[in-house]
C-alpha positions in Angstrom: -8.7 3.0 3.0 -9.6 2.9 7.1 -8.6 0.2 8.8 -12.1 -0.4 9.4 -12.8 -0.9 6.0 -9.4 -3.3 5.4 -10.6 -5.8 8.1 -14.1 -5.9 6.3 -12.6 -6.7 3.0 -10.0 -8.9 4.8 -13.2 -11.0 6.6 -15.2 -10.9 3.6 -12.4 -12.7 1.0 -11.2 -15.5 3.8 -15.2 -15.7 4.5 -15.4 -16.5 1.0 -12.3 -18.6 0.7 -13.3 -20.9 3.6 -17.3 -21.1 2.5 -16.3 -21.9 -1.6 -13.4 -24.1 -0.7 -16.1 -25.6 1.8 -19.0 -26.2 -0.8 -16.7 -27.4 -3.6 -14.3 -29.6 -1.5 -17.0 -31.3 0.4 -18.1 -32.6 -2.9 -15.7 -33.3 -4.1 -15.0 -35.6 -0.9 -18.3 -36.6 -0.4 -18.3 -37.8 -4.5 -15.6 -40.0 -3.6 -16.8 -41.4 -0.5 -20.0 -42.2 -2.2 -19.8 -45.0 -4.2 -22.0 -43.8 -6.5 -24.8 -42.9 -4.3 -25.7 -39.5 -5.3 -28.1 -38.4 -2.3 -25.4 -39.3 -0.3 -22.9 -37.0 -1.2 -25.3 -34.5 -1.0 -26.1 -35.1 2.4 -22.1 -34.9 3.2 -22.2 -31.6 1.1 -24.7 -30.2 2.4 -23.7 -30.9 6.6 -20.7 -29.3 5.3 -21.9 -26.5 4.0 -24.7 -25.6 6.9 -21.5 -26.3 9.4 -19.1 -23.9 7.9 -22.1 -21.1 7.6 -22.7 -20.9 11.2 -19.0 -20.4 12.2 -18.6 -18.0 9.2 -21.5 -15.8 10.3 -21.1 -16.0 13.7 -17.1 -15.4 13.4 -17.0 -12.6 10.8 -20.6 -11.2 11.1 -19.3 -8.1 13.1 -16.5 -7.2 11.2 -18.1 -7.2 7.3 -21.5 -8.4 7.9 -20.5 -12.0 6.4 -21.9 -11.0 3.3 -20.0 -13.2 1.1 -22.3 -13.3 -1.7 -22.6 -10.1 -4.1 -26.4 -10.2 -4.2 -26.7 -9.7 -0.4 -24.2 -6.9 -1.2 -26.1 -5.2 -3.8 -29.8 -5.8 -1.8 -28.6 -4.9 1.8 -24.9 -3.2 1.6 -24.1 0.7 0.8 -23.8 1.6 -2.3 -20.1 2.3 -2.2 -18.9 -1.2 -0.3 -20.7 -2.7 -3.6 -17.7 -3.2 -5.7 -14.9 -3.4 -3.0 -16.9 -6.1 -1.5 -17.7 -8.1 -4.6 -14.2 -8.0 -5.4 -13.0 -9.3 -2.6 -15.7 -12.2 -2.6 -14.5 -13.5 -6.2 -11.2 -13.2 -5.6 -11.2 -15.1 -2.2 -14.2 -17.6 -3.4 -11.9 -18.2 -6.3 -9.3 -19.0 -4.8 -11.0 -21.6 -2.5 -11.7 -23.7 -5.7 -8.1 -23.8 -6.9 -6.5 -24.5 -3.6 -8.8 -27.3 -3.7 -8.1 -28.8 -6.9 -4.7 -28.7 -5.3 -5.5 -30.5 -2.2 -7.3 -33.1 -4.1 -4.7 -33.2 -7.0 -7.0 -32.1 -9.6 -6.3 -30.0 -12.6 -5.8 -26.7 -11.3 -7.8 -24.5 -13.5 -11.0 -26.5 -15.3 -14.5 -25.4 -16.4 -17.7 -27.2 -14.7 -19.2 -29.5 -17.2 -22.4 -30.4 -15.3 -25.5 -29.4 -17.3 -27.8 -26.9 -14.9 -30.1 -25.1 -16.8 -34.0 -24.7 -17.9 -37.5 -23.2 -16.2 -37.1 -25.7 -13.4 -33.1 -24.6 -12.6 -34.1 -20.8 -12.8 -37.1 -21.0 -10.6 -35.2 -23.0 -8.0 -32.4 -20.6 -8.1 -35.2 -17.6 -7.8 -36.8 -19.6 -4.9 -33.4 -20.5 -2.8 -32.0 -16.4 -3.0 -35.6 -15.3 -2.1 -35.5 -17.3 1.0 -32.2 -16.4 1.6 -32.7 -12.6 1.7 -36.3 -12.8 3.2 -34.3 -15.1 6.3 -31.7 -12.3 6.5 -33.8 -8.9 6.5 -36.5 -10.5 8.4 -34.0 -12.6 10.9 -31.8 -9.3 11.6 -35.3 -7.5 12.5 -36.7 -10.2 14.9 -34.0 -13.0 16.1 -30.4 -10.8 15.5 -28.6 -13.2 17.6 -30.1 -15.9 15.7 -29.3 -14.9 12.3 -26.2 -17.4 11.6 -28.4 -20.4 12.5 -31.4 -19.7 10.3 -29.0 -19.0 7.4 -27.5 -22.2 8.0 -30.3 -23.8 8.2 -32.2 -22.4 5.4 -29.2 -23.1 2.8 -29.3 -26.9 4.7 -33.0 -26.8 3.6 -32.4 -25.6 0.1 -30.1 -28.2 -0.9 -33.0 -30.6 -1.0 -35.9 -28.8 -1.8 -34.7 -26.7 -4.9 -34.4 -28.1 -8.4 -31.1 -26.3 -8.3 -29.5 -27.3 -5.0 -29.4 -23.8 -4.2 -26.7 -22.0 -5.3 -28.1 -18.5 -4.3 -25.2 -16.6 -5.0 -23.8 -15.0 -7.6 -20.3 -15.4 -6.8 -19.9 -18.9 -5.8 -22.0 -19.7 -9.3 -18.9 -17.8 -10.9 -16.6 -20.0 -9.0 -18.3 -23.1 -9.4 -18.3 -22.2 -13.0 -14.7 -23.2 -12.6 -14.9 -26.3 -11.3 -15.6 -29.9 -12.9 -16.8 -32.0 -9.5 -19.8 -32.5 -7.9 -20.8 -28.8 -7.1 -19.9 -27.5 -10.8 -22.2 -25.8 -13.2 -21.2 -25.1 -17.1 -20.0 -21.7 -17.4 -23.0 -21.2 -20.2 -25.7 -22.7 -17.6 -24.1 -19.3 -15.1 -25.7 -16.1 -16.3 -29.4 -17.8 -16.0 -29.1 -19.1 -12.5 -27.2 -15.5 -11.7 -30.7 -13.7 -13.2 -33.1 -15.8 -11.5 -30.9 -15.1 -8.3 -30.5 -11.7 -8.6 -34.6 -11.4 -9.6 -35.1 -13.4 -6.1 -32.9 -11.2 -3.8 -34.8 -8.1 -5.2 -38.3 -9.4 -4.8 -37.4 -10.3 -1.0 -35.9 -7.5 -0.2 -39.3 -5.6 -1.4 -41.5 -8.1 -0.1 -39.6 -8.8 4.1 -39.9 -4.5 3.8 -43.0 -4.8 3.8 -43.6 -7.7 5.8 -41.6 -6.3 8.8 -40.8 -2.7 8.0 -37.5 -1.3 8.9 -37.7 0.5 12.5 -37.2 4.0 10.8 -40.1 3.4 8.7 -42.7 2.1 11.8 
């Protein structure tokens, strides 16, 4: 393995680490701090969430690409950084969930309990990893520099306006499979949101293509 290669991994599992312990512990928090009030925990999720994006991207964008989310890899990496990559997501995502069960002296290993499934789930799911990939290809192609902002602000956006609170990535729905707080999902409810997601990248890959064509193919 290059060196190269070993800091991409390396950004892409503490990019992972930081953005899933980020989503589930600001939930968790926020679920706390709530008293109840649902919308406002997702507000404190989702500020979270946006925040931790932009530094992520902007930080670790030139080393991996601040994938950290296997459908971006499968859509928009090489073929052979698919698995390394994916790897190194999960196992760093993961371990963002248990170190904060720890910090928030929860049972370490637990399975998400909150119901997310049906037509309305899937669809949102589809909906929030379309405009995810369409923001990317499209956003690298016409505003480069302003790429970690619109990603932000697009997951900000999909929080409220998706059935599902967008999820839109496969990895972080494994991990939040293992988690019983605010940002869980059963482990059953999984696969289907992981379908509609991966059915979304594909379709905005296809569709920003031809929308704004690659420069090799103008």
């Amino acid at each position: 393995m290059s060196p190269q290669t070993a800091r991409a991994l390396a950004a892409e599992g503490i990019g992972s680490f930081i953005l899933f312990a980020t989503v589930v512990g600001s939930g968790v928090m926020a679920e706390r701090m709530a008293g109840g009030n649902v919308a406002v925990a997702l507000l404190g999720n989702t500020i979270a969430t946006g925040a931790v994006l932009y530094v992520l991207i902007t930080l670790l964008g030139p080393i991996s690409g601040a994938h950290f989310n296997s459908a971006v890899t499968v859509m928009l990496g090489r073929r052979q950084d698919w698995l390394p990559y994916i790897v190194a997501q999960l196992m760093g995502g993961i371990a963002g969930v248990l170190i904060v069960h720890a910090m928030f002296d929860m049972p370490l290993f637990e399975a998400g309990s909150k119901v997310r499934t049906g037509g309305g789930q899937w669809l949102g799911e589809f909906v929030a990893t379309f405009g995810l990939l369409f923001t990317i290809v499209v956003g690298v192609r016409q505003q480069p520099q302003a790429v970690p902002a619109l990603v932000a602000l697009w997951i900000v956006a999909g929080y409220w306006f998706t059935a599902s609170t967008s999820f839109a990535n496969p990895a972080i729905t494994i991990a939040r499979a293992m988690t019983d707080s605010f940002a869980g999902i059963r482990p059953v409810d999984a696969p289907g949101f992981i379908l509609a997601q991966i059915a979304g990248a594909w379709a905005a890959v296809r569709f920003s293509n031809w929308l704004v064509p690659p420069p090799s193919a103008r």
